[in-house]
N, C-alpha and C positions, 0 to 999 in steps of 0.2 A: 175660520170664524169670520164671520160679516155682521157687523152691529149698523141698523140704522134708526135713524130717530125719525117718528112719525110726529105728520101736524107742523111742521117746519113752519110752510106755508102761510098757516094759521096764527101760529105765534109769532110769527115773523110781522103780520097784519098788526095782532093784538100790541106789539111793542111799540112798533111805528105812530100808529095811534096814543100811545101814550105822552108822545112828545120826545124831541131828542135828548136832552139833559136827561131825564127820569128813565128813559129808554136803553142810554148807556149807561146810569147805574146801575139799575137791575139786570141787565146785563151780565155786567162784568163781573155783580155779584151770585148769580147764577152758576157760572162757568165755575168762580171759583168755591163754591158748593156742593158743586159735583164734582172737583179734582179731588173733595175731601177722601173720597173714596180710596182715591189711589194713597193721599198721603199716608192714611192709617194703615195699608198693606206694605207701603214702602217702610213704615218704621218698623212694623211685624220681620220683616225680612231682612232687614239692613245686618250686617256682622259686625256685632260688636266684639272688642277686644278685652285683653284681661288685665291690662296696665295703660298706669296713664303716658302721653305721650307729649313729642313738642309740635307745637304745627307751625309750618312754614315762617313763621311771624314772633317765633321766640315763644310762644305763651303755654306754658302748660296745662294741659286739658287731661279733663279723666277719660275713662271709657266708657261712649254711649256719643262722645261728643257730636259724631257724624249722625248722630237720629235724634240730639238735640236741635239741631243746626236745619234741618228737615223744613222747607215750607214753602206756600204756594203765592207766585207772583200774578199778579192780572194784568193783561194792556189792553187800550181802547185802542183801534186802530180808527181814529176821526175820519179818515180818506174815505174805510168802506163799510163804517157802522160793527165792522167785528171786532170780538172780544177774543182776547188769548190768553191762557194762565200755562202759567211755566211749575212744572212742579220741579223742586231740584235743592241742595244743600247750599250755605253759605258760602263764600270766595274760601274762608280759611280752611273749611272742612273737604275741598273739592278734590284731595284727595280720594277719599272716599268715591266718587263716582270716579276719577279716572283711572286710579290703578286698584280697586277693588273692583270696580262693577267690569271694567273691561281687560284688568289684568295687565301685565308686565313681563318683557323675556324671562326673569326671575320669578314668577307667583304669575299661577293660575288665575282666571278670571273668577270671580265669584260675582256674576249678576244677581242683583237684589230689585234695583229701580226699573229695570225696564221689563220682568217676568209681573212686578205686582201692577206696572200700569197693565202691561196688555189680562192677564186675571180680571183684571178690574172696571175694564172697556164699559163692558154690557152694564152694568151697576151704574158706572158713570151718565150713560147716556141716559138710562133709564129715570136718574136724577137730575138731570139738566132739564128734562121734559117737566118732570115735577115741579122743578122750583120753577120755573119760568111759568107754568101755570098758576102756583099759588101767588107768584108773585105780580100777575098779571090781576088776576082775581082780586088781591089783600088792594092796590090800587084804586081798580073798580070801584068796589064797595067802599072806598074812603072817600074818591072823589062824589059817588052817588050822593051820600052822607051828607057831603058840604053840599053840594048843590039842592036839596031839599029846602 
């Protein structure tokens, strides 16, 4: 499977024009837009258990804790104008991704996070085009607006 996003080019023109500051908000708010995708597939998937447990930190949590914990981080990288979002659980739930998702000599791997990003690519991309254009457009029309 090969997903790629068309109009790079373009949007890449239209952002830069927008100015740097407004340029990396939208941005970064973009990216993480389109992660949404994955998150609602990662929580669809995630194994939830049938009692509650302690996590690493003493506290007792019910079951679901790891797809409560579920969510998407953003970085600007200032050096090269790109944006990153990390989709991935809490520090206290990370179990959940390392001896669930990739298993233990004791217990099979059960992947959950990396079957529902990669599912989820094509949808992804498909949304980052989107929002980056509405968000490039919604701009536009504010700034035309004022300038009238």
């Amino acid at each position: 499977m090969s997903s790629r996003l068309e109009g790079v080019a373009e949007l890449t023109a239209k952002f830069t024009d927008l100015g740097v500051k407004v340029a990396a908000r939208e941005l970064r708010g973009s990216v993480k837009a389109a992660l949404e995708v994955a998150l609602h597939a990662a929580r669809s998937r995630i194994p939830i258990g049938t009692q509650a447990h302690t996590t690493y930190r003493g506290r007792l949590v019910s079951p679901g804790f790891a797809a409560q914990s579920l969510h998407i981080e953003t970085k600007l990288d200032k050096r090269t104008g790109s944006a990153v979002a990390f989709l991935g659980v809490t520090a206290e739930a990370f179990y959940a991704l390392q001896f669930v998702e990739l298993g233990t000599s004791k217990m099979p791997a059960q992947p959950w996070l990396r079957p529902a990003f990669v599912a989820s690519e094509d949808a992804m991309l498909q949304d980052l085009a989107t929002e980056m254009r509405k968000r490039v457009e919604r701009i536009a029309k504010k700034r035309a607006r004022a300038g009238r």
